[in-house]
C-alpha positions in Angstrom: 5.6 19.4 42.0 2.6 18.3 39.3 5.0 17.8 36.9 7.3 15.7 38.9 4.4 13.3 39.8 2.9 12.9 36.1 6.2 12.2 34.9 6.6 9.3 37.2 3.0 8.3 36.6 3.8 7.8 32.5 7.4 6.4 34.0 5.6 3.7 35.9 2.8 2.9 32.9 4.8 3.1 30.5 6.6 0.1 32.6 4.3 -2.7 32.8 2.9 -2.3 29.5 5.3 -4.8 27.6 3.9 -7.5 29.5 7.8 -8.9 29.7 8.4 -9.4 26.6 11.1 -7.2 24.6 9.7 -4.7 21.6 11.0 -6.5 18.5 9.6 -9.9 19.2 8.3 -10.5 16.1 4.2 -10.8 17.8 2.1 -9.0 15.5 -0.9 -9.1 13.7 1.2 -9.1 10.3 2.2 -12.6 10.8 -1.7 -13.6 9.9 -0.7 -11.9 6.8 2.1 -14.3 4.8 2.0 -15.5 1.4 1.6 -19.0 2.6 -1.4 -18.7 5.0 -4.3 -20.9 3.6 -7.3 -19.5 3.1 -9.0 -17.0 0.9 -6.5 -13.5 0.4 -8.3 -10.4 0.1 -6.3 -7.1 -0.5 -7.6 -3.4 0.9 -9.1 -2.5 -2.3 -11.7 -5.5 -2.5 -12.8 -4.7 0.8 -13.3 -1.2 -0.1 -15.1 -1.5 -3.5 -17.0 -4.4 -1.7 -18.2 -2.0 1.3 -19.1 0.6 -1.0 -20.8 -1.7 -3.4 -23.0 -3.0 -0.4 -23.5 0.4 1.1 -24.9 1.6 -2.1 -27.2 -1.4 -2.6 -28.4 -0.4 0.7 -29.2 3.2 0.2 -30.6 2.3 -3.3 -33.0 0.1 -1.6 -34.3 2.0 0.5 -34.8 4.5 -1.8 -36.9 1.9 -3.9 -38.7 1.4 -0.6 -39.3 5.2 -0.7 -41.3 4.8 -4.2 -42.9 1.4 -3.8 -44.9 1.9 -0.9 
């Protein structure tokens, strides 16, 4: 009897979840992503070494804030 009611709870979300619109429409955050979008284009590895690079400025400081107080 549990079983019969969660499968027809996912049955019924699983329903309504599209919002109408079929699976391949083509909506997607990869369109932002095109050859031909304006604007500055900035692969994964920039963002990485750039995190990193400002994580590490930001422990080195305060380690320098350790010292120079």
């Amino acid at each position: 009897m549990a079983t019969q009611r969660r499968a027809a709870a996912r049955a019924g979300a699983g329903a309504g979840a599209g919002g109408g619109r079929p699976a391949g429409a083509g909506n997607n955050i990869l369109q932002f992503y095109t050859d031909d979008s304006p604007g500055l284009q900035v692969g994964p590895t920039t963002v990485l070494v750039a995190s990193l690079s400002f994580v590490g400025v930001v422990v080195l400081l305060h380690i320098l804030g350790k010292f120079r107080m």
